[in-house]
N, C-alpha and C positions, 0 to 999 in steps of 0.2 A: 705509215700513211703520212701521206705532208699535209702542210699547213694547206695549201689547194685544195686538196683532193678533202680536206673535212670543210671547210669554206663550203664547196660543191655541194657536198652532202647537206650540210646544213641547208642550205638553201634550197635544195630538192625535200627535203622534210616543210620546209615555210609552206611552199607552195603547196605539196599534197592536204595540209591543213587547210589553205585558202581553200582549194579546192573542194575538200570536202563542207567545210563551211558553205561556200555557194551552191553545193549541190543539194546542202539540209536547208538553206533557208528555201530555195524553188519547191523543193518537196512538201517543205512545209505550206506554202502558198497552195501550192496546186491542192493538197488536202482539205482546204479551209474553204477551195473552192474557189481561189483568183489565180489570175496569169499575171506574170512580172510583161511588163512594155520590154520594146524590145532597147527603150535607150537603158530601161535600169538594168535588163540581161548584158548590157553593152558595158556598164559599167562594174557590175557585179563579174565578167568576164576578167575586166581591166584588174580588179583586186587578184582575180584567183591567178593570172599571170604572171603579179608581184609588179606590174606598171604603177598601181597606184598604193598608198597607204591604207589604212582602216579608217583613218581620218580622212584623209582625202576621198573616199568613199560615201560617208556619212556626209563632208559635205556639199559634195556634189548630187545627194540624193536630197538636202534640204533645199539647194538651191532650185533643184527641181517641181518642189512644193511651195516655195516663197517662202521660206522659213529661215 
């Protein structure tokens, strides 16, 4: 396997954990009984894509709240 093809893979692992992470925090939401807005589904999208960081997540969602 080359240095590529594990780069690739690794990074296909990043993501399906974004992913899954975004898909348990809405889960968790919708259990508790709220809807995520569709700018924070917009941004929580942006993380599970690998567009943005974890930090850049968190503070885009503060910025959101005035925080």
């Amino acid at each position: 396997m080359t240095q590529e093809q594990v780069d690739d893979l690794d990074r296909q692992e990043e993501l399906a954990r974004r992913r899954d992470a975004v898909d348990f925090a809405r889960v968790n939401c919708e259990l508790e009984g709220l809807t995520m807005s569709e700018e924070h589904r917009a941004l929580f999208d942006s993380y599970a894509r690998g567009e943005i960081s974890l930090e850049d997540l968190g503070k885009q969602v503060d910025e959101i709240y005035g925080i």
